[in-house]
C-alpha positions in Angstrom: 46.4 -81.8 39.0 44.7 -81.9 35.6 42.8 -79.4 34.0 39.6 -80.7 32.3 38.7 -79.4 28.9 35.9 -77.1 29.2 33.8 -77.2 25.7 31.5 -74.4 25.3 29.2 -74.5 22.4 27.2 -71.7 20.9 25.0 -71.1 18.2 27.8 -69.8 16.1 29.9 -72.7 17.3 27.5 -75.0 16.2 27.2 -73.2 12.8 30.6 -73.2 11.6 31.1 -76.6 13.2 29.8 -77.1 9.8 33.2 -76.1 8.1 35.7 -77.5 10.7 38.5 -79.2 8.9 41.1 -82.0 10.0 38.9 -84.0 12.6 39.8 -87.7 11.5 38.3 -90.8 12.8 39.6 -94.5 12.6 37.5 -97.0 10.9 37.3 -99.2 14.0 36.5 -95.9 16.4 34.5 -95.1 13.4 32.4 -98.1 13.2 31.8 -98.6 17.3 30.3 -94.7 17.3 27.9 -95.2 14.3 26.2 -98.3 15.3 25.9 -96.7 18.5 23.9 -93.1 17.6 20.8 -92.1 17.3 19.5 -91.5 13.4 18.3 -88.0 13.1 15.4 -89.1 10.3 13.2 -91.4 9.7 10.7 -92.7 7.6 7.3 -92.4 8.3 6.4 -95.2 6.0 9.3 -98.2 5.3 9.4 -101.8 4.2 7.5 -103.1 7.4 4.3 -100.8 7.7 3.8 -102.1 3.6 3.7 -105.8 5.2 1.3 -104.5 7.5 -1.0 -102.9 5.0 -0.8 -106.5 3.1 -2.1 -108.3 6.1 -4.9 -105.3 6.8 -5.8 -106.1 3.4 -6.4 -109.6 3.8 -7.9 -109.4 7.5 -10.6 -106.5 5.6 -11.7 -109.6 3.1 -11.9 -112.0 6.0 -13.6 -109.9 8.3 -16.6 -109.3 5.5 -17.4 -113.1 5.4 -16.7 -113.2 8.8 -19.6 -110.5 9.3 -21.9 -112.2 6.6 -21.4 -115.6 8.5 -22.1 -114.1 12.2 -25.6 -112.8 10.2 -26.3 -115.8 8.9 -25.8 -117.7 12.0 -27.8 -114.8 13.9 -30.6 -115.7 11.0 -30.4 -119.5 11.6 -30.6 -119.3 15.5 -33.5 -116.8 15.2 -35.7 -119.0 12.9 -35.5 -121.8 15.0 -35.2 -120.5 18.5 -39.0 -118.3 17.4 -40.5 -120.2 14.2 -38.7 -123.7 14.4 -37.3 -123.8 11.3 -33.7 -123.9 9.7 -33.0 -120.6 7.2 -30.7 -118.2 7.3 -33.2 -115.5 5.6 -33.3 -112.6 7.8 -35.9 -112.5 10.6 -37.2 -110.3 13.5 -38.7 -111.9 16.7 -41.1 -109.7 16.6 -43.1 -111.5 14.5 -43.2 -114.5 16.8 -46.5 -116.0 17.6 -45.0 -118.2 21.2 -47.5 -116.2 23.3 -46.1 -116.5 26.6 -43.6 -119.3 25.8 -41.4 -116.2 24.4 -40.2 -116.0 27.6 -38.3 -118.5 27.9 -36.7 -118.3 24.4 -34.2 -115.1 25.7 -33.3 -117.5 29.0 -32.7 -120.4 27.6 -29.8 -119.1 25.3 -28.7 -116.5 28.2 -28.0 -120.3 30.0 -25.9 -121.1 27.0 -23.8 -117.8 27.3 -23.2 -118.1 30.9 -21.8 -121.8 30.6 -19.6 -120.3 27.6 -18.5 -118.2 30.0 -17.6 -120.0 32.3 -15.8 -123.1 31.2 -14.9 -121.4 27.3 -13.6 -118.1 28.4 -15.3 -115.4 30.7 -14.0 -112.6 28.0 -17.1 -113.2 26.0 -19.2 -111.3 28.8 -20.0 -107.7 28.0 -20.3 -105.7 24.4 -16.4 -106.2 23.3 -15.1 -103.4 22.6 -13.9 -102.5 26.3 -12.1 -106.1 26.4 -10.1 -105.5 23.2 -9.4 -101.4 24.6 -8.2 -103.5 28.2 -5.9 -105.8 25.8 -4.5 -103.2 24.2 -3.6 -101.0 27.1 -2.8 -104.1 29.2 -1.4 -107.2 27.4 0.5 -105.5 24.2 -3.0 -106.2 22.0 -2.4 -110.1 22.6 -6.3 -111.3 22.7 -6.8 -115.5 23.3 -6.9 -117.3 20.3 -10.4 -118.8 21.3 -11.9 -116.0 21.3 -12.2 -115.4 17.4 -14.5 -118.4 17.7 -15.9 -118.1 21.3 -17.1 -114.4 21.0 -18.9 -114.6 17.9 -20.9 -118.0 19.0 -21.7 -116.7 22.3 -23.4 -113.1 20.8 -25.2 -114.7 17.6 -27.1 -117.8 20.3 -27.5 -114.1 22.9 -28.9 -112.2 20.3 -30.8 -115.0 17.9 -32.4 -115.6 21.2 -33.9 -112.2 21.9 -31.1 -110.6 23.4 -31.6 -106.8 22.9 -28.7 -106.1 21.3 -26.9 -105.4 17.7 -24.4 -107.3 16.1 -21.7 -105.1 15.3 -20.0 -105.6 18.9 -19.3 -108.5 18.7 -18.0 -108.4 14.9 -15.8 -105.6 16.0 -14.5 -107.7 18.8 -14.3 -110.6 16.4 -12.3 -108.8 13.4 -9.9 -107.0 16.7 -9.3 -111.0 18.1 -8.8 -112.2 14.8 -6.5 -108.9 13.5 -4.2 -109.8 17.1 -4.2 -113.5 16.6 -2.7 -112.6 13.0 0.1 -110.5 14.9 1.0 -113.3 17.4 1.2 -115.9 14.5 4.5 -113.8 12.9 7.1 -111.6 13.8 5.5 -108.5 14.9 5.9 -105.5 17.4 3.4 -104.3 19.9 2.4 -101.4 18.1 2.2 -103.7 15.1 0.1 -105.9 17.1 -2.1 -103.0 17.8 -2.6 -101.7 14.4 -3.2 -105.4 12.9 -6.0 -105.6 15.9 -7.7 -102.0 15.7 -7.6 -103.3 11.2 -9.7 -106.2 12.2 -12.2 -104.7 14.3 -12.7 -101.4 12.1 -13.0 -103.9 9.0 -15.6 -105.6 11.3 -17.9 -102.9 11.9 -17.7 -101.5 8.3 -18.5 -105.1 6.8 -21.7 -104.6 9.3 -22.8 -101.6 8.2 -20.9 -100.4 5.1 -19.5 -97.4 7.3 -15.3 -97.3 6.4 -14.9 -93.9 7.6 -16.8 -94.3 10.7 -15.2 -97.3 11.5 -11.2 -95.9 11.0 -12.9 -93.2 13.2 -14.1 -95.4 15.9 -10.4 -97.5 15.8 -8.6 -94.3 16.3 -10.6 -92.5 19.1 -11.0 -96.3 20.8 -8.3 -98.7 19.8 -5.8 -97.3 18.2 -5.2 -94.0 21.2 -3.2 -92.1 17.6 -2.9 -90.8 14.7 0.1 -91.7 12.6 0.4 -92.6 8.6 2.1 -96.1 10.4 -1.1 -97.1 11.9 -4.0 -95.2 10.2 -3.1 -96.7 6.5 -3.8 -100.2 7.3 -6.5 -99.2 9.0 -7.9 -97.7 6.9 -7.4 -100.1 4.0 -8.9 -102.5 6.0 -11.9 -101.0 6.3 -12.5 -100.6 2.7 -11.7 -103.8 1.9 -14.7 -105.0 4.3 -16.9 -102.4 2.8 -16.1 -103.4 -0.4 -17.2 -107.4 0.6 -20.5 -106.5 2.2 -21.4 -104.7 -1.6 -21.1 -107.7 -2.7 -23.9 -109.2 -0.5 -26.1 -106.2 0.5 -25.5 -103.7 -2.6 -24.7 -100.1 -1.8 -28.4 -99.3 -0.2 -27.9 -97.5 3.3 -28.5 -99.9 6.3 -30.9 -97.3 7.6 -32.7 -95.3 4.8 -34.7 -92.6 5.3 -36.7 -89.8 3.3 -34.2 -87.2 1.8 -33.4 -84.1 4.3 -33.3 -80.8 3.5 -30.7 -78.0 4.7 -31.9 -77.0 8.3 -32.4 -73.3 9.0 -30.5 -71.4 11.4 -33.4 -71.3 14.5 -33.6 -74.9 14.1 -30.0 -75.9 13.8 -29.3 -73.8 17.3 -32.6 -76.3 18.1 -30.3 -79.2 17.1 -27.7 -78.1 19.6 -29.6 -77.6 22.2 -31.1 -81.2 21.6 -27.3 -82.7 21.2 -27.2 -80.9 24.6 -30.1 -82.9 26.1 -28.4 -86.0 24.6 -25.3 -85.5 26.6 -27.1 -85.2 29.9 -28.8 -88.4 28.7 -25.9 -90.4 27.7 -24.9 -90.0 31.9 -27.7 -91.2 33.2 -27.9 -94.4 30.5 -24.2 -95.1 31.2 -24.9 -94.5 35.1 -27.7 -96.9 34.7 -25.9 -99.5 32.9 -23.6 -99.8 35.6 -25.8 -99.3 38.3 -27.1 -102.5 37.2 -24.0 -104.5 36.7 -23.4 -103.7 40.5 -26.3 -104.9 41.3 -25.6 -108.1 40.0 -22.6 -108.4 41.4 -24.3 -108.8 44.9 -26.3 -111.6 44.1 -25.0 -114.3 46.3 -24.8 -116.5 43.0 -21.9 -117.4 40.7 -22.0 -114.9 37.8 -22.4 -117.9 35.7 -26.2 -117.7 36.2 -26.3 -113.9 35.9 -27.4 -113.8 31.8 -30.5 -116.2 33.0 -31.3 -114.0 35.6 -31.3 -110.7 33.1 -32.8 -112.4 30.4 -36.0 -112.9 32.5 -36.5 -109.3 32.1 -35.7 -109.8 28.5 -38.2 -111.9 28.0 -41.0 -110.1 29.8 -40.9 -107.3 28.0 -39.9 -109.0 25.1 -44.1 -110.7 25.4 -45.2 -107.1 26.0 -43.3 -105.5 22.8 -41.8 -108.3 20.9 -39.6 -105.5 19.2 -37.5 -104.9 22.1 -36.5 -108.5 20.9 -33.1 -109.0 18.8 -31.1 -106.2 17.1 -34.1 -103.9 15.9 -32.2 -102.0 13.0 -35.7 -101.5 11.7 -37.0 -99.7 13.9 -34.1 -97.0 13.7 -35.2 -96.8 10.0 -38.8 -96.4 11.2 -38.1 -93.9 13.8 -35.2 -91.4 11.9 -38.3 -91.9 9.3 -41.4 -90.7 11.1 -43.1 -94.0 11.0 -43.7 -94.1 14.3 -46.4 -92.4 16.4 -44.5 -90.9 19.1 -46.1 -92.8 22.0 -45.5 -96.0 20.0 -41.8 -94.4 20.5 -41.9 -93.7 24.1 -42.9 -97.2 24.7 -40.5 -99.3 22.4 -37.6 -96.7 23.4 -38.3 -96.9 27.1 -38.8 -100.5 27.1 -36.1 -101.2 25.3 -33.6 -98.8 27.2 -34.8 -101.3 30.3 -34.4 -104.4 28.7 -30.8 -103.6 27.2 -29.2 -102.2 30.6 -30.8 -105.2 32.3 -29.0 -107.7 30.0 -25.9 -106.0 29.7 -25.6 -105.4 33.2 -26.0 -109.4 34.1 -23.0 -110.1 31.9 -23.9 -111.6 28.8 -22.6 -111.4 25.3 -23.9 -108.3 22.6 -23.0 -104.9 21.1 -24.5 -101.8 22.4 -24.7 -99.1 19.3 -27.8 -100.7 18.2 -29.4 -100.5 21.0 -28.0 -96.5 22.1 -29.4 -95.6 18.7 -32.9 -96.8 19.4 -33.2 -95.4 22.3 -31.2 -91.9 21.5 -33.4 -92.0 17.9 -36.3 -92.1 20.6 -35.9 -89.7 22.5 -34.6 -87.0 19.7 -37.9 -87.8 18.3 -40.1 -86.9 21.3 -37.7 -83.9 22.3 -37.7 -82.7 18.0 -41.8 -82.9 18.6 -41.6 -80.6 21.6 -39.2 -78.3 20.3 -42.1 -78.2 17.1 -44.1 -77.2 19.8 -42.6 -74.7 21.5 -40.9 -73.2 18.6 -42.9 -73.9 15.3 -41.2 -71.0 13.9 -38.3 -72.7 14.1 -39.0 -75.4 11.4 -37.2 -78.1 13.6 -37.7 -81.4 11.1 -38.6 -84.7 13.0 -36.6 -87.0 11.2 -33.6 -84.8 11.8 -34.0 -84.4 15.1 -34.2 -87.8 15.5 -31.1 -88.5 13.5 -28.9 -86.1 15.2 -30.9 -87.9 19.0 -29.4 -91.2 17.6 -25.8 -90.0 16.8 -25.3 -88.1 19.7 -26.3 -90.4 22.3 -23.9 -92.7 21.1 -21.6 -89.6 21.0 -21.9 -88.6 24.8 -21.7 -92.5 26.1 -19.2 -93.2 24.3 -16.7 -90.3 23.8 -16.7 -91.3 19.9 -17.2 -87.8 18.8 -16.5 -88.2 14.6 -17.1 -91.6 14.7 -20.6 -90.9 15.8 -21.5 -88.0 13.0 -19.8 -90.1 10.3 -21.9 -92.9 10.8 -25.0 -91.5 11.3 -24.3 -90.2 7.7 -22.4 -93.0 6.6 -25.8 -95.3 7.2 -28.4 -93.0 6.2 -26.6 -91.7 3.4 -28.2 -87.9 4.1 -25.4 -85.5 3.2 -27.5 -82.5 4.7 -27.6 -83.9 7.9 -23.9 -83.7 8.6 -24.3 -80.4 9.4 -26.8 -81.0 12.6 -24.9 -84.1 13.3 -21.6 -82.5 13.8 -23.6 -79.7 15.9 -25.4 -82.2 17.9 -22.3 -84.4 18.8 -20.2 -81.9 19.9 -22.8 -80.8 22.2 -23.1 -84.1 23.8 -19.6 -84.8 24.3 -19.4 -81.0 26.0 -22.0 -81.9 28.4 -20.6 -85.3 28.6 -17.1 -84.6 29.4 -18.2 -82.0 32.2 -20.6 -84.6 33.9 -18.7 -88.1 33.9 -15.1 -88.9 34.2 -15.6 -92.2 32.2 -17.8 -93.3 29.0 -19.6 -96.4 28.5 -16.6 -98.0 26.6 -14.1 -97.0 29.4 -15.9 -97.3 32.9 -15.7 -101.1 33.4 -12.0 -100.9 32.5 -11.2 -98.0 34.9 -12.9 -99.4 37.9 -10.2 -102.6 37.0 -7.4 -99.7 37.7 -6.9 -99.7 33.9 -6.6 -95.5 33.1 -7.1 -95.2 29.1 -6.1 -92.4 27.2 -8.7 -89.2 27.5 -7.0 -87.2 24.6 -4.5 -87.4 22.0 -2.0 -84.6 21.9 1.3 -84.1 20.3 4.4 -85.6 21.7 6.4 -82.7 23.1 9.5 -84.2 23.1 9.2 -85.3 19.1 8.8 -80.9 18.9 11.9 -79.9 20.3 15.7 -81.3 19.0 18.2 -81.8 21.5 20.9 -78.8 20.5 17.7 -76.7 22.5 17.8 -78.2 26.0 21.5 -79.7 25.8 24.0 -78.1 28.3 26.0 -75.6 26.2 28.6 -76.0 28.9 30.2 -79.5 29.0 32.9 -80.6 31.5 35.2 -83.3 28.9 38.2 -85.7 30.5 41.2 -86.1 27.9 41.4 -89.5 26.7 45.2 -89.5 28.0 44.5 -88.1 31.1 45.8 -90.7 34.1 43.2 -92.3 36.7 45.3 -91.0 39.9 44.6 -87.2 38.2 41.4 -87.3 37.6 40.8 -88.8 41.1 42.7 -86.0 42.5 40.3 -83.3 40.5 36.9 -85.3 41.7 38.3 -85.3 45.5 38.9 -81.4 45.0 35.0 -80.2 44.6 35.9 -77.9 42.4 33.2 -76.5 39.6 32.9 -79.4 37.8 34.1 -81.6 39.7 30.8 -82.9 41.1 29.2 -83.7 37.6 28.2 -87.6 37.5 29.0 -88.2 34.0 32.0 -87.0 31.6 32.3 -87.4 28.1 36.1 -88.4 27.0 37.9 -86.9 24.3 41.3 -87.1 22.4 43.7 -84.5 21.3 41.5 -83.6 18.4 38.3 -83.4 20.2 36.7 -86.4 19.0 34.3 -88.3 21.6 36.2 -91.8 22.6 33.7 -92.7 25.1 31.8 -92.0 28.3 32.5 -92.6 32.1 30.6 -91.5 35.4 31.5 -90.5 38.5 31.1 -93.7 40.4 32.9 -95.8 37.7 36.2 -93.8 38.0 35.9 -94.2 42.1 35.6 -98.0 41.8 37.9 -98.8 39.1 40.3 -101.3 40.5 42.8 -100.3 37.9 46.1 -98.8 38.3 46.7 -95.1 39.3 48.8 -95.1 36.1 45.9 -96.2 33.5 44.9 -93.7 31.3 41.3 -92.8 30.8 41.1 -94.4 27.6 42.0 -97.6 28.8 39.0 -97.6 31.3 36.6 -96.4 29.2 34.0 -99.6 30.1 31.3 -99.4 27.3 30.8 -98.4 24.0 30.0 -94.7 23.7 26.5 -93.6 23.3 25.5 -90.4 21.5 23.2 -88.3 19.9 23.2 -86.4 17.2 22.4 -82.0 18.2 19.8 -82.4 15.4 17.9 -85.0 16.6 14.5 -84.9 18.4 14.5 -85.2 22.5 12.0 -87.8 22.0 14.8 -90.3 19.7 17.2 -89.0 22.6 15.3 -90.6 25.4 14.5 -93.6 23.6 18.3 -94.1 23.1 18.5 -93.7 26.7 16.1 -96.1 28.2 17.0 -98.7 25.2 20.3 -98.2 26.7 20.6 -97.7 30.8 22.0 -94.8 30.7 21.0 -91.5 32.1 23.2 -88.9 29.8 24.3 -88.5 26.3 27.0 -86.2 24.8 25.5 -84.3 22.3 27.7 -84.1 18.7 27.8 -82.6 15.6 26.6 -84.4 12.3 28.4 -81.8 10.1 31.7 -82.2 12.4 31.6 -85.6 13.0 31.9 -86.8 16.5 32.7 -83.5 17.8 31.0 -82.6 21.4 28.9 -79.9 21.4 27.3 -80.6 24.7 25.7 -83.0 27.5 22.1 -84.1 27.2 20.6 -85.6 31.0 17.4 -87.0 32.2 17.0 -83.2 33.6 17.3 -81.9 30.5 14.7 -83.7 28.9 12.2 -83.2 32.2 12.5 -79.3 31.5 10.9 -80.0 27.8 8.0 -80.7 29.1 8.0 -77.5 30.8 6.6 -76.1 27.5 3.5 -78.5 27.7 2.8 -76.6 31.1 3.2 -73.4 30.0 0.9 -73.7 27.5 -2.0 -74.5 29.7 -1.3 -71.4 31.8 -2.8 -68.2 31.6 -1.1 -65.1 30.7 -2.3 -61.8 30.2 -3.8 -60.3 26.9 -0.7 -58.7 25.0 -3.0 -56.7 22.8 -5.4 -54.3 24.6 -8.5 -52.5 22.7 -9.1 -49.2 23.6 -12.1 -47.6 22.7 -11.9 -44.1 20.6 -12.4 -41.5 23.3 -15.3 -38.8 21.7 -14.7 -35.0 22.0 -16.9 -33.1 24.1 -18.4 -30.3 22.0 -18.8 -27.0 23.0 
């Protein structure tokens, strides 16, 4: 019977592996085990992620006429649909005189959404940015080519109609379908295709509202589900470049100016909190509402073609009650983070317009929602900033603050964009002395937001269609830990000139060892030949006599002890195979151990460990005073 080489491999082994002399390699054996390992670096940035920052440049240019052109056509259809005239000079339905005819204005385009819909592509239905999160999760970021012209169309006739709604959705879904239908046209990977689509719809929202930061912010914590150099460059680059186009239209002036702030004291920025707080609670019920409504729609025993006409009735009535519930309304965020407004004019508009918006985004049809969460979260920070004033005069809560930090964390609390939402708040208004209040404000509402609702805003229609999108972005374990820390120091090795019938023999035995279901092979010097399992040496149909080296049936997979677990299991499921003999880089080829699917399962072990609780290791104890006589 043989006797299997037991390698045992410690610390020290491993260190003065480093000096071992005489191992020698042929070229051929040589060749076969290097294009078969696993490299221990990598670059963060090569050849490839430069291609992609070329192509996020060009997609940030094209996305800001892309966005300039949607306005345009958003102008055009407005002018005509309410004053019957061709121009693409910006106007606001609010200054329509059609008396009661407006009503029909919002449901006659809704019809030409729904047959969009319908016979163009039923992916134009909703705000967008849930439909490009589903295609990224789902179909490896591969959008249909017709939406790039389908989705912009359907929002600028739904919004240039009345439709309550901004335009940055549908530019952001625009720039993502355009940024994927770039990464289907060449050679590309899914992640590629991911980045190249989260480029496109970031460029799209800063070449709306000359936000960059805010937009990579909003592609990370939406789109892109990380945060790696690969990925956040192009991004990033992108999103200038739009920036930098829409300067050349609109100048440098903030889409929603307002008087300059001053630093908040302390009482009122705990005030601020406690509003963000309010927000949260609020963002629930909107997002509650939203879809309240959409299921209420779905059990109308008519075909959801007909649903936008249906909404936009309620568009349309309110629309000939308060005409500026009509279109995208940026200016009446200016006028309320202003203090324009009387704040019953607010409650009116706001509440009107919170009814209006979840009516006609619940039927189905085609337009953004950030517009319309800031109106009514601006609102509504207004009217809670004038009872705090109140209650608390002392306090010096500003108005236009309040209303700020209302707007940013409404948006913050729906939609689980926690940065993204401070950033652009500051980002439009160009107030550096808000941040402070913003950041408070936000974090409060995603707090209360988090513990109330399982889903946001962007994520619940997805979710109910089984779809479960990432909820946080942590570290990868497995990229923390290299393999010489889980491997089995203990590794049972066949010699390469061992004979079948032996090793047979010593498998039928059941000796320790013996039951292992993979063994690495070695020669006479040690050095890895190749790999065989238990169930291919008891169906070999080969002679007793064959050595092991002759049925060694594929080419030897290993990795190196100084690689991460994470490159380990990637090299095992590229591969089929469930274990990996662990070697030396400074002793080439030498075994040092046995890595298995179990090993790589017990990393993970850490990430568990680290949510439990353990006991305090340093206790406080108080002095103890002598009692005086």
């Amino acid at each position: 019977m043989i006797r299997p080489t037991e390698v045992r491999m410690t610390n020290a082994d491993i260190a003065r592996s480093a000096t071992t002399d005489g191992l020698t390699v042929s070229p051929a054996l040589d060749m076969v085990l290097e294009s078969a390992q696993v490299p221990a670096q990598y670059s963060l940035i090569d050849r490839r992620v430069m291609i992609i920052c070329v192509l996020a440049l060009g997609l940030g240019v094209s996305a800001g006429f892309i966005a300039q052109l949607l306005v345009g056509l958003i102008n055009l259809i407005t002018n005509f649909a309410f004053f019957a005239r061709f121009s693409t000079v910006a106007a606001s339905p609010a200054d329509n005189h059609l008396g009661l005819l407006v009503i029909g204005v919002p449901i006659i385009g809704a019809l030409f959404v729904g047959f969009m819909a319908r016979y163009g592509s039923k992916a134009i239905r909703g705000h967008g940015i849930p439909e490009a999160m589903e295609q990224v999760l789902t179909n490896e970021s591969r959008i249909p080519a017709r939406l790039t012209f389908l989705k912009p169309v359907s929002a600028a006739i739904s919004i240039g109609t009345g439709g309550p709604f901004g335009a940055e959705g549908p530019i952001i879904a625009t720039g993502g379908a355009l940024g994927s239908l770039l990464g289907q046209s060449i050679k590309t990977t899914s992640a590629e295709r991911k980045t190249l689509l989260s480029a496109g719809a970031a460029a799209g929202m800063a070449a709306t509202f000359g936000s960059p930061v805010s937009a990579v912010l909003l592609a990370i914590e939406l789109l892109l589900f990380e945060f790696r150099p690969r990925s956040i460059i192009p991004v990033a680059l992108a999103s200038s470049a739009a920036a930098g186009i829409r300067m050349l239209f609109e100048g440098v002036r903030p889409v929603f100016a307002m008087p300059n702030l001053v630093h908040p004291s302390p009482a009122a920025l705990a005030v601020y909190i406690l509003l963000g707080a309010v927000m949260g609670l609020a963002a629930v019920l909107v997002t509650r509402a939203v879809y309240a409504v959409e299921d209420a729609f779905e059990r109308l025993p008519v075909h959801w073609m007909w649903w936008p006409a249906i909404g936009a009735i309620a568009v349309g009535v309110i629309g000939y009650f308060e005409p500026r519930t009509l279109g995208v309304g940026y200016q009446n965020i200016s006028d309320i983070i202003s203090n324009q407004l009387p704040l019953k004019a607010i409650l009116i508009l706001c509440g009107l317009k919170f009814v209006s918006w979840a009516v006609a985004l619940g039927s189905g049809t085609s337009g953004g929602t950030l517009a319309p969460i800031f109106t009514i979260g601006g609102g509504l920070g207004a009217v809670l900033g004038a009872a705090a004033l109140w209650i608390v005069p002392e306090a010096g809560v500003d108005l236009r603050v309040a209303a700020l930090v209302g707007m940013a964390a409404l948006f913050a609390g729906a939609s689980r964009a926690l940065l993204a939402s401070a950033v652009f708040a500051f980002e439009t208004t160009l107030q550096p002395l808000g941040l402070l209040p913003l950041l408070a404000g936000c974090a409060a509402s995603y707090l209360v937001s988090c513990l109330l609702m399982r889903n946001s805003i962007m994520t619940e229609k997805i979710a109910r269609r089984g779809v479960s999108p990432p909820a946080e972005y942590v570290a990868d374990v497995l990229e923390q830990v290299l393999v010489r820390q889980v491997c089995s120091a203990t590794v049972i090795a066949l010699k390469a000139d061992d004979t079948l019938a032996d090793v047979r023999q010593w498998l039928a035995s059941g000796v320790q060892g013996a039951t292992h279901q993979g063994f690495p092979v070695i020669d006479e010097k040690g050095v890895l030949v190749g790999v065989v399992t238990r169930r291919d040496l008891v169906k070999l149909t080969d002679p007793d006599g064959s050595r092991i080296r002759d049925v060694v049936a594929r080419m030897p997979k290993y990795v190196y002890d100084d690689c991460t677990v994470r490159q380990a299991a990637d090299h095992m499921v590229n591969h089929g195979i469930g274990r990996l003999p662990v070697v030396s880089r400074v002793a080439p080829h030498q075994v040092l151990g046995m890595l298995t699917r179990s090993d790589i399962l017990s990393v993970y072990r850490r990430r568990l460990d680290e949510a439990r609780t353990e006991a305090p290791t340093i206790r406080l104890r108080m002095p103890r005073l002598r009692r005086t006589a």
